[in-house]
TIVEXLUM-373329 format. One record per residue (C-alpha): x, y, z; residue number from 1; residue in three letters. Coordinates in nm, 2 decimals. Example, Ala and Ser with C-alpha at 12.3 -4.5 7.8 and 13.67 -1.06 7.14 Angstrom:
BEGIN
<r><x>1.23</x><y>-0.45</y><z>0.78</z><num>1</num><residuo>Ala</residuo></r>
<r><x>1.37</x><y>-0.11</y><z>0.71</z><num>2</num><residuo>Ser</residuo></r>
! end
This chain:
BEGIN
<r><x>-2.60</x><y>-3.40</y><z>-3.67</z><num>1</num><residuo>Unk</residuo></r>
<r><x>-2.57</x><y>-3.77</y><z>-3.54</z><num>2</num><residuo>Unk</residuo></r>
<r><x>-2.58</x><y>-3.79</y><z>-3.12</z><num>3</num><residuo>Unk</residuo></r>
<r><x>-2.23</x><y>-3.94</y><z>-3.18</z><num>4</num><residuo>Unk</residuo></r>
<r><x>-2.13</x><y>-3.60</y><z>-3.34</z><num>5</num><residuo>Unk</residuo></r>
<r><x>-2.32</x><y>-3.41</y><z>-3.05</z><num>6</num><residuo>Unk</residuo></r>
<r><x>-2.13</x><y>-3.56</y><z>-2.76</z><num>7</num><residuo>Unk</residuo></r>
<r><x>-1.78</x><y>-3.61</y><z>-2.97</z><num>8</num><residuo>Unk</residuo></r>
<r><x>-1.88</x><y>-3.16</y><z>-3.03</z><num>9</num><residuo>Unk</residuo></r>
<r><x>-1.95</x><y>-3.13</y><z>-2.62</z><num>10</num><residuo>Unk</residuo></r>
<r><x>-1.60</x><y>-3.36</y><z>-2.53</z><num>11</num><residuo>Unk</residuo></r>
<r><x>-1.44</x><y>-3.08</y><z>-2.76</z><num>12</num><residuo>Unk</residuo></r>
<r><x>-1.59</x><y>-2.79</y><z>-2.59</z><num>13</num><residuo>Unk</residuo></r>
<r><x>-1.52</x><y>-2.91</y><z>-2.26</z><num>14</num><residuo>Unk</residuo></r>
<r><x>-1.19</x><y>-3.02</y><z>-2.35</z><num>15</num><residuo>Unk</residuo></r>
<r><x>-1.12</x><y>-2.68</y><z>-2.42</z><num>16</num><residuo>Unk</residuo></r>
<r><x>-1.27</x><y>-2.54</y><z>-2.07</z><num>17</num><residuo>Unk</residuo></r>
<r><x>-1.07</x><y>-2.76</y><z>-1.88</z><num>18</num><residuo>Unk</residuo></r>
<r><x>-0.76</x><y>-2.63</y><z>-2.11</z><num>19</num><residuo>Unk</residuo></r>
<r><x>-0.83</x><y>-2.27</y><z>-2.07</z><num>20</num><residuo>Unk</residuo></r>
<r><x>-0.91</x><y>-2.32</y><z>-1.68</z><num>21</num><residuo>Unk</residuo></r>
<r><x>-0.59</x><y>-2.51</y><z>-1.62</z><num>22</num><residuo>Unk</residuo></r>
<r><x>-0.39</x><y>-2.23</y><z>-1.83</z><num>23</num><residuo>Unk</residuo></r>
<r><x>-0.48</x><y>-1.99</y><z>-1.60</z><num>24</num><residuo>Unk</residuo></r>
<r><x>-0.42</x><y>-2.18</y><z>-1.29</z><num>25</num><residuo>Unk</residuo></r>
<r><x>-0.09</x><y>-2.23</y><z>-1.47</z><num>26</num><residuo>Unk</residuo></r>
<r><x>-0.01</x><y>-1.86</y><z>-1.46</z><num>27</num><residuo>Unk</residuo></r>
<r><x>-0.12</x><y>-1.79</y><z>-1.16</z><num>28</num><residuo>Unk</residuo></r>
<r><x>0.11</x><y>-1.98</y><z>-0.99</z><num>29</num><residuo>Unk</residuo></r>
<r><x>0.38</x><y>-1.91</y><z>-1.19</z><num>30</num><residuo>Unk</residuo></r>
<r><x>0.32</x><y>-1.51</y><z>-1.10</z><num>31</num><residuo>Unk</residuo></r>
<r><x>0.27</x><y>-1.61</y><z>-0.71</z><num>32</num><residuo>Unk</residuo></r>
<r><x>0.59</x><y>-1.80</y><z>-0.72</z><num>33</num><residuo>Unk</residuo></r>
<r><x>0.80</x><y>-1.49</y><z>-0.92</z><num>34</num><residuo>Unk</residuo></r>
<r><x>0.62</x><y>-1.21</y><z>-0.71</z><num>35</num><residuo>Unk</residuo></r>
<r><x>0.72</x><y>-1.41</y><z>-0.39</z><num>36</num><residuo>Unk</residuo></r>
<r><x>1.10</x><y>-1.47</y><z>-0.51</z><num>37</num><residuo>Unk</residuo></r>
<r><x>1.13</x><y>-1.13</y><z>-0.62</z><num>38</num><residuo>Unk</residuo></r>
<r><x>1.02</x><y>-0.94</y><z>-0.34</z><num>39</num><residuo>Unk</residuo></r>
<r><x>1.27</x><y>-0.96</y><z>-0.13</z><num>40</num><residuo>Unk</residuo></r>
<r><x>1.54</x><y>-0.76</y><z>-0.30</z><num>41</num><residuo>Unk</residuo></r>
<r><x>1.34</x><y>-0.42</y><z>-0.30</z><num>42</num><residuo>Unk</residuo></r>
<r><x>1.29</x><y>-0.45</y><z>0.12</z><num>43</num><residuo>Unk</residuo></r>
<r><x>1.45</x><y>-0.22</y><z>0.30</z><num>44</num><residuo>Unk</residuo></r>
<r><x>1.60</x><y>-0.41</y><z>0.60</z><num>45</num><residuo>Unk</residuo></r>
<r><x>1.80</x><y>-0.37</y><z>0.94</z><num>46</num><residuo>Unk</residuo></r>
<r><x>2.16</x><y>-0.22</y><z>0.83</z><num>47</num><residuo>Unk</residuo></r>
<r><x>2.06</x><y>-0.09</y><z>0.47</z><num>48</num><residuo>Unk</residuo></r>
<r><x>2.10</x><y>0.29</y><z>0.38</z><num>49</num><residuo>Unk</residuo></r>
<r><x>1.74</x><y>0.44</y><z>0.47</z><num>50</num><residuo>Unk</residuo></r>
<r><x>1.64</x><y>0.51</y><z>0.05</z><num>51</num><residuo>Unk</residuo></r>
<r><x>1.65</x><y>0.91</y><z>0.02</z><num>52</num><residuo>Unk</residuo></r>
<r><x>1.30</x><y>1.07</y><z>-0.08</z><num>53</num><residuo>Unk</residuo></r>
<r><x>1.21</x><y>1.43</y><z>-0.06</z><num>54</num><residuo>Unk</residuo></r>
<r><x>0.89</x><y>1.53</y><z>0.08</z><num>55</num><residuo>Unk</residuo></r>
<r><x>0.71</x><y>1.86</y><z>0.11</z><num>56</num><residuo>Unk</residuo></r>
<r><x>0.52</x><y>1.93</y><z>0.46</z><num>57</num><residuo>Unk</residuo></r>
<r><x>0.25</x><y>2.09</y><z>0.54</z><num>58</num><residuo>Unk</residuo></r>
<r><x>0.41</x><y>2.46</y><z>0.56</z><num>59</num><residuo>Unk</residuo></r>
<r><x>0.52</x><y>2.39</y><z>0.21</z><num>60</num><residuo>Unk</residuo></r>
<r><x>0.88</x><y>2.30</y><z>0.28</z><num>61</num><residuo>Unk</residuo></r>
<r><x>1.11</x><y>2.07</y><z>0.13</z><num>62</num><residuo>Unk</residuo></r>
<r><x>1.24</x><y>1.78</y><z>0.31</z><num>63</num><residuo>Unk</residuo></r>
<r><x>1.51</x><y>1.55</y><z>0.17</z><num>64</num><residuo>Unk</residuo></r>
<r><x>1.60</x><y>1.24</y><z>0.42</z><num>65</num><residuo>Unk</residuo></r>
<r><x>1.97</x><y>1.30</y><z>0.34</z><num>66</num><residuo>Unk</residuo></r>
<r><x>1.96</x><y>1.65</y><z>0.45</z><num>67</num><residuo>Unk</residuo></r>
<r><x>1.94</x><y>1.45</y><z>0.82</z><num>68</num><residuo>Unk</residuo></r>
<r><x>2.26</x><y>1.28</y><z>0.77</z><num>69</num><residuo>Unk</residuo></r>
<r><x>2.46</x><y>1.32</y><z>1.08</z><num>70</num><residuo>Unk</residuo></r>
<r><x>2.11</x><y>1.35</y><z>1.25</z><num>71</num><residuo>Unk</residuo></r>
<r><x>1.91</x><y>1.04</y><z>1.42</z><num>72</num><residuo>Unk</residuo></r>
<r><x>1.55</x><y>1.02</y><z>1.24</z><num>73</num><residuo>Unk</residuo></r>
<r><x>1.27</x><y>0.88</y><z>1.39</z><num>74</num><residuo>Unk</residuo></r>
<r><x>1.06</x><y>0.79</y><z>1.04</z><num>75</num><residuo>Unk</residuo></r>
<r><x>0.72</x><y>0.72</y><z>1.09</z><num>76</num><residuo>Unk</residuo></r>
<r><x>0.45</x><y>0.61</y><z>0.88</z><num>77</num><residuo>Unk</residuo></r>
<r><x>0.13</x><y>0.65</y><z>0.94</z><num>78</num><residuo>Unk</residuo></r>
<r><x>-0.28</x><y>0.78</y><z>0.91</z><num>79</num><residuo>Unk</residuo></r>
<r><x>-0.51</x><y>0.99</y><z>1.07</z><num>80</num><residuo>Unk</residuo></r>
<r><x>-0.79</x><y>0.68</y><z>1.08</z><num>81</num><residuo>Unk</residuo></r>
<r><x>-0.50</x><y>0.49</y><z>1.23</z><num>82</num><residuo>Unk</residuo></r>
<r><x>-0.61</x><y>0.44</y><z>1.62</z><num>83</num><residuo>Unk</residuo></r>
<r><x>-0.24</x><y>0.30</y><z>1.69</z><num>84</num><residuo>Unk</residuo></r>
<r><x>-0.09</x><y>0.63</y><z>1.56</z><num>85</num><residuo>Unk</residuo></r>
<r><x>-0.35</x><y>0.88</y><z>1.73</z><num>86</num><residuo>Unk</residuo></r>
<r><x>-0.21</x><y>0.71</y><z>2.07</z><num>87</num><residuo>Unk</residuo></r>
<r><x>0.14</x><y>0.72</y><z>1.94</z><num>88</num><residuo>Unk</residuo></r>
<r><x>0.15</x><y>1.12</y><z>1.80</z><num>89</num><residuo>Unk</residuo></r>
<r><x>0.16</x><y>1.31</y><z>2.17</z><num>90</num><residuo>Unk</residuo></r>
<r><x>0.40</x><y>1.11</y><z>2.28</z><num>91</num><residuo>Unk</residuo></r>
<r><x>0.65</x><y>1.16</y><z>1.96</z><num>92</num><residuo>Unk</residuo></r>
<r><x>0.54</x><y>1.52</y><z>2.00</z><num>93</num><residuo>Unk</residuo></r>
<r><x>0.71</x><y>1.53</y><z>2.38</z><num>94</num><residuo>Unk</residuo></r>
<r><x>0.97</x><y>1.32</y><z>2.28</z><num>95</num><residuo>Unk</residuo></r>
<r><x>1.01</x><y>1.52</y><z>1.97</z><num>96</num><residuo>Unk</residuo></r>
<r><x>1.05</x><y>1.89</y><z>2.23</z><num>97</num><residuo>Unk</residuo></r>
<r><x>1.29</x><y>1.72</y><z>2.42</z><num>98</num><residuo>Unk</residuo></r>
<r><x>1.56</x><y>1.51</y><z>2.17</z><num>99</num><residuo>Unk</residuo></r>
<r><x>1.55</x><y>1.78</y><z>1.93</z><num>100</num><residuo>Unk</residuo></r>
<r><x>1.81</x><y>1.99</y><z>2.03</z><num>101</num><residuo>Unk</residuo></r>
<r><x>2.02</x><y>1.67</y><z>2.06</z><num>102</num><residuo>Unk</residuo></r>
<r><x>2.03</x><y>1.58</y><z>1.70</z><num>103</num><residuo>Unk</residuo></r>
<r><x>1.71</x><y>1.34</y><z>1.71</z><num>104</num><residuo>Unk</residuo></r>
<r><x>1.44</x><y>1.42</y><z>1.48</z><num>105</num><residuo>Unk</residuo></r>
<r><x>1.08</x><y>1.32</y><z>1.38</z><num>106</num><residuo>Unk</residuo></r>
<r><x>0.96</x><y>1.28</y><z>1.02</z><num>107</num><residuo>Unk</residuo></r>
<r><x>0.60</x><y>1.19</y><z>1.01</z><num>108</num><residuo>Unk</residuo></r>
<r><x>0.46</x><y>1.07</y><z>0.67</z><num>109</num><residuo>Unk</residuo></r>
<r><x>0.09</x><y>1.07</y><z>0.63</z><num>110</num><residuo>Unk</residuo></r>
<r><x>0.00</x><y>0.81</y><z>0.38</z><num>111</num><residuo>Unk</residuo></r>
<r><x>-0.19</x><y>0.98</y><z>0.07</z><num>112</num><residuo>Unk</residuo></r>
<r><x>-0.45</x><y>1.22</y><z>0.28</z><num>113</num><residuo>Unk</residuo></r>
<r><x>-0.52</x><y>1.53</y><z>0.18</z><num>114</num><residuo>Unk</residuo></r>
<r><x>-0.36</x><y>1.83</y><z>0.34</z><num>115</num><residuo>Unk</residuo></r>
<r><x>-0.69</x><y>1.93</y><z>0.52</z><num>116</num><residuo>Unk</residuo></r>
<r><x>-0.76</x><y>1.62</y><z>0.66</z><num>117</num><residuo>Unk</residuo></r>
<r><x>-0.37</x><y>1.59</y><z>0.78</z><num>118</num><residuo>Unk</residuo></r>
<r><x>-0.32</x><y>1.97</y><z>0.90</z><num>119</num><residuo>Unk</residuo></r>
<r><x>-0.64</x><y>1.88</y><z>1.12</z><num>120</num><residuo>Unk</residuo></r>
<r><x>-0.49</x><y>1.59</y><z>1.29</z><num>121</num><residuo>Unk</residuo></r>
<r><x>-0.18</x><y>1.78</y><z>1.32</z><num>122</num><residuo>Unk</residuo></r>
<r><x>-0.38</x><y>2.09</y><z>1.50</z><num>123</num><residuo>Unk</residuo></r>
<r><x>-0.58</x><y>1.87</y><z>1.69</z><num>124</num><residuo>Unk</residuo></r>
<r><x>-0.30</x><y>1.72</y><z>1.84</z><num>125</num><residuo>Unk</residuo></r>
<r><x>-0.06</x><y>2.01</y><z>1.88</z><num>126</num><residuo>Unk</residuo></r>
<r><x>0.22</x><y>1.85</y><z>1.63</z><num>127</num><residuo>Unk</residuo></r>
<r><x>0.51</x><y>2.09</y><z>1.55</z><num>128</num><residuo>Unk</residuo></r>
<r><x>0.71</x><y>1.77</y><z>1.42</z><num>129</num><residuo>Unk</residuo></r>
<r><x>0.73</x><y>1.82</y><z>1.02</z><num>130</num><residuo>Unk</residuo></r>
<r><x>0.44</x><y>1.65</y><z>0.85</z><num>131</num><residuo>Unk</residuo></r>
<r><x>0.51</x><y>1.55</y><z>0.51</z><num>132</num><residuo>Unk</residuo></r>
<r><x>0.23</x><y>1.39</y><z>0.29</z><num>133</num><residuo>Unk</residuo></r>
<r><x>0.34</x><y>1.11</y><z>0.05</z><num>134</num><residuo>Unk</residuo></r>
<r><x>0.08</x><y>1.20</y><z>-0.20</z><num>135</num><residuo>Unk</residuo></r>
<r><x>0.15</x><y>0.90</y><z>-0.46</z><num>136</num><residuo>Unk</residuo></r>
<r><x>0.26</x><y>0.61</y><z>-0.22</z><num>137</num><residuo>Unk</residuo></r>
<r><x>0.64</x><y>0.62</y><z>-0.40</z><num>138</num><residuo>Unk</residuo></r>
<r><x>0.78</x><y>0.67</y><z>-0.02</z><num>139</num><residuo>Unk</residuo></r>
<r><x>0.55</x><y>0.42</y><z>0.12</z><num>140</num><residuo>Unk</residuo></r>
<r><x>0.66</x><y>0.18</y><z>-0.16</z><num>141</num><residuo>Unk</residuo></r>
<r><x>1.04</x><y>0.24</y><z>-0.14</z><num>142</num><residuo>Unk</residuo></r>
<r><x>1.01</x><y>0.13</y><z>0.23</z><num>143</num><residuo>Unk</residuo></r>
<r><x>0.77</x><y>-0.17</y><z>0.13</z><num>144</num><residuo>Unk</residuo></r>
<r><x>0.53</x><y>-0.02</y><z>0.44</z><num>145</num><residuo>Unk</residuo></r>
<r><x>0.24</x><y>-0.21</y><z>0.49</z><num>146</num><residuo>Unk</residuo></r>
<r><x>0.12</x><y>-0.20</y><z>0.89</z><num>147</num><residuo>Unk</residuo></r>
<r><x>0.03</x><y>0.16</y><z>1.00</z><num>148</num><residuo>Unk</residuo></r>
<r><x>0.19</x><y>0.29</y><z>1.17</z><num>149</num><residuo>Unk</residuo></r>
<r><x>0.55</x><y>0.16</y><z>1.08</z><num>150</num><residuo>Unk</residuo></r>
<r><x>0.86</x><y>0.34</y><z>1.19</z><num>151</num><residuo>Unk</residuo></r>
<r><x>1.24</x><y>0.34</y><z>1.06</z><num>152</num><residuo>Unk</residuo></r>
<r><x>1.49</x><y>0.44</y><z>1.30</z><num>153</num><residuo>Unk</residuo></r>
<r><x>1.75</x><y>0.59</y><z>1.09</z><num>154</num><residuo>Unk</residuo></r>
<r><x>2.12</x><y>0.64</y><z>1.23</z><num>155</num><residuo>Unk</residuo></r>
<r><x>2.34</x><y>0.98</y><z>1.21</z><num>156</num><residuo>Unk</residuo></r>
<r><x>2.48</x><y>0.73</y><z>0.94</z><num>157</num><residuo>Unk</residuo></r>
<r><x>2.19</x><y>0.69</y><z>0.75</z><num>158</num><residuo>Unk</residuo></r>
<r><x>2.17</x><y>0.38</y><z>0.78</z><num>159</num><residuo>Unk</residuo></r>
<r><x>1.83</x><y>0.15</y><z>0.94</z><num>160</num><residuo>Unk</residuo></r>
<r><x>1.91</x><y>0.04</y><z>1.24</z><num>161</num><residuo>Unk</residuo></r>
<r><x>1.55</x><y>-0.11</y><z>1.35</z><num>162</num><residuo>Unk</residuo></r>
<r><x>1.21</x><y>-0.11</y><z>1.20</z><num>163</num><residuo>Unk</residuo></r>
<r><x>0.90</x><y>-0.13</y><z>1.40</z><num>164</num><residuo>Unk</residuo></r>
<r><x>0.56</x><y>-0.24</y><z>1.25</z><num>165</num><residuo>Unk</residuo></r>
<r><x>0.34</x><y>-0.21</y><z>1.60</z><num>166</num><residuo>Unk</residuo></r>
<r><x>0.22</x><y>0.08</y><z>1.81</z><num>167</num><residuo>Unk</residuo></r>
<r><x>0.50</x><y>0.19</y><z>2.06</z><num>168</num><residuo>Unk</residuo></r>
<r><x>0.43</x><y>0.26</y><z>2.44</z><num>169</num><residuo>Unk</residuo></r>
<r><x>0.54</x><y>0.58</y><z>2.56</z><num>170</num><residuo>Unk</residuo></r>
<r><x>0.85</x><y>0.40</y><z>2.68</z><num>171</num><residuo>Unk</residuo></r>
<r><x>0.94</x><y>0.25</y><z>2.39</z><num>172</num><residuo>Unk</residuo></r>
<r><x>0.92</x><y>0.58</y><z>2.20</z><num>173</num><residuo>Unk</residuo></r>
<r><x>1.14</x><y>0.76</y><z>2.41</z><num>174</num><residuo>Unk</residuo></r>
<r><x>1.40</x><y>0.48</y><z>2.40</z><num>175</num><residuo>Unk</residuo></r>
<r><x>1.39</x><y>0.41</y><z>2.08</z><num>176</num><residuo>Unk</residuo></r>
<r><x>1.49</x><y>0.82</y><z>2.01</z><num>177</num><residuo>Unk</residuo></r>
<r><x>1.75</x><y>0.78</y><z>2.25</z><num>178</num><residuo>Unk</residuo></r>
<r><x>1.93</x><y>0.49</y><z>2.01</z><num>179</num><residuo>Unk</residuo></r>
<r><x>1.92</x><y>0.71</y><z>1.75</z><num>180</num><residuo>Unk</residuo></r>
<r><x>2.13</x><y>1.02</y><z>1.93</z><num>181</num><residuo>Unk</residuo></r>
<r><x>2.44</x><y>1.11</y><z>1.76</z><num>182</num><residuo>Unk</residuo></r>
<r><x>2.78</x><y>1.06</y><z>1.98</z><num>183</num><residuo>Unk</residuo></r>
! end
């Protein structure tokens, strides 16, 4: 083989590299661009209907989110590694004792631990809130939760009425059960 063969053989190859490279830069940014359009429409937002789910807590009992219709629910996300949502539990747990009775109530989903690891956490810190464990992350993905912890405050209507993707204060805790009282 000729050097004029050899170096018209290597343009080829690397012809073919650069093709091949740029092909998959191509679809790459074609899938960024269609994941980032489409993402949008499955986020639950401010004013939706909170998406219904049904849960099993940690004393084995069933728990449907439209079984709290006419109810205020305080839906938080969360995990016993969190740090923000060790500070956040005894406070939703007081909170919890004293908005109960007025239609305000607390469903806490643990994020994919096992039941050992959550019924711990939940005896550590004296939690009588239900506990339900979203064991394949279809909850977590219906509500597009990312932070931990996030919370949903759901209206007697069902309906969101603010999402918060930060720890909570005291304070802000109790308020936030407040706006979710039935009249």
């Amino acid at each position: 083989m000729s050097k004029q063969q050899e170096r018209e053989k290597k343009r080829k190859r690397q012809q073919i590299i650069r093709t091949a490279i740029l092909a998959v830069l191509a679809i790459a940014i074609v899938y960024t661009i269609v994941v980032n359009v489409t993402k949008d429409e499955d986020i639950v937002k401010v004013g939706d209907t909170a998406p219904d789910f049904e849960l099993v807590d940690l004393e084995g009992n069933t728990h449907r989110l439209s079984d709290y219709r006419g109810e205020g629910v305080f839906l938080n996300f969360w995990g016993t590694w969190c740090g923000p949502c060790k500070k956040e539990m005894p406070h939703m747990e007081k909170y919890f004792n004293e908005f109960e009775d007025d239609g305000v109530n607390i469903l806490a989903v643990n994020i994919s631990e096992s039941d050992l690891k959550v019924q711990s956490f939940a005896n550590t810190y004296g939690l009588t809130f239900p506990i339900v464990i979203d064991k394949t992350n279809s909850v977590r993905d219906a509500y597009n939760v990312r932070p931990l912890p996030t919370t949903f405050l759901v209206g007697p209507d069902g309906k969101v009425k603010k999402i918060i993707e930060t720890e909570m204060s005291e304070q802000e805790i109790k308020s936030y059960m407040e706006s979710i009282m039935p009249s």
